[in-house]
C-alpha positions in Angstrom: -5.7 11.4 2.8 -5.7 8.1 1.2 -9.0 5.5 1.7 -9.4 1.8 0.6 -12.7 0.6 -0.6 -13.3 -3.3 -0.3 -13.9 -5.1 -3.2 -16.8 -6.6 -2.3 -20.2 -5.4 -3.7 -21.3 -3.6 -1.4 -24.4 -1.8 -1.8 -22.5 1.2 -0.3 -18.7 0.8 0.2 -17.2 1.8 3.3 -14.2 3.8 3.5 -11.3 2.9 5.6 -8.4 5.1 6.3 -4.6 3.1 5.2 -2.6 2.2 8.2 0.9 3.5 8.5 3.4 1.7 6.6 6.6 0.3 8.3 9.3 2.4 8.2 11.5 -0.6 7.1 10.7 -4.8 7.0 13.6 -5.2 9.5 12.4 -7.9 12.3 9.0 -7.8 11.0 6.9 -11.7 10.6 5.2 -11.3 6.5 2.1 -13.4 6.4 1.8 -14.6 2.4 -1.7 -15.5 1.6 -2.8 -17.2 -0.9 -6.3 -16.8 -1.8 -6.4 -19.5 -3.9 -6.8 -18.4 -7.0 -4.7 -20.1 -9.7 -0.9 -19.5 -9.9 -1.3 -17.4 -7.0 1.0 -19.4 -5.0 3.6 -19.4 -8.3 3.6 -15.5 -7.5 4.1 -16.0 -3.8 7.0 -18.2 -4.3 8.9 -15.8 -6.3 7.9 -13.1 -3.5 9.0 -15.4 -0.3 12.3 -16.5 -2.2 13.0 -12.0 -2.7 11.9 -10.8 0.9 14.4 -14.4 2.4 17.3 -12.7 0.3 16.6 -9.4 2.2 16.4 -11.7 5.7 12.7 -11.0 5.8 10.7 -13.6 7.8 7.3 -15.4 5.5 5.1 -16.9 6.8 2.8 -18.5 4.3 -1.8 -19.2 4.7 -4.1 -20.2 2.0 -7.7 -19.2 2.2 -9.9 -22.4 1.2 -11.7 -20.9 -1.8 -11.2 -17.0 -3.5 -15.1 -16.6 -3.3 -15.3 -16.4 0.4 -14.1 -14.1 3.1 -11.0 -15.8 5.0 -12.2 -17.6 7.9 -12.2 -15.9 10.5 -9.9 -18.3 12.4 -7.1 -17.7 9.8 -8.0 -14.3 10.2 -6.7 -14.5 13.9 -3.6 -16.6 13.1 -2.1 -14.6 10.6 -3.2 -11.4 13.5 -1.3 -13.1 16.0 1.8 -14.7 14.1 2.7 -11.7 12.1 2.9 -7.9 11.3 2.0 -7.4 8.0 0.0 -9.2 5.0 0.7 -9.6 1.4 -2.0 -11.2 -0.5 -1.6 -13.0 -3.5 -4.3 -12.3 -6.3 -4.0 -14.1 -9.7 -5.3 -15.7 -13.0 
């Protein structure tokens, strides 16, 4: 079995089990977040412009700054409008 461990320092991580995967990315709504971090968005635009040639539906977020948690709020939106995440992580 395969766990995640969140990046954040925590004192003691906490394991969480991976979700299933999709079996395919037909009809499915892609958040692309940003976190803000620089050329992060040069990455997502090569990403968007790949999944549209497939006919994969992007939807794009930014968080406001990489050293915070996204907002809650934009943590509900991207819930609500789509069905999976990519997030964009870059220097």
């Amino acid at each position: 079995m395969k766990h995640l461990l969140d990046p954040t320092s925590e004192a003691q991580p906490a394991q969480r089990q991976m979700l299933p995967r999709p079996q395919s990315l037909a009809g499915k709504r892609v958040a692309l977040l940003d976190i803000s971090k620089p050329r992060g968005d040069v990455f997502l635009d090569q990403l968007e412009a790949k999944l549209g040639s497939l006919g994969v539906a992007t939807l794009r977020y930014s968080k406001p700054t990489f050293a915070r948690v996204a907002p809650a709020e934009l943590r509900q939106r991207i819930i609500s409008e789509c069905d999976l995440v990519i997030e964009a992580l870059a220097d």
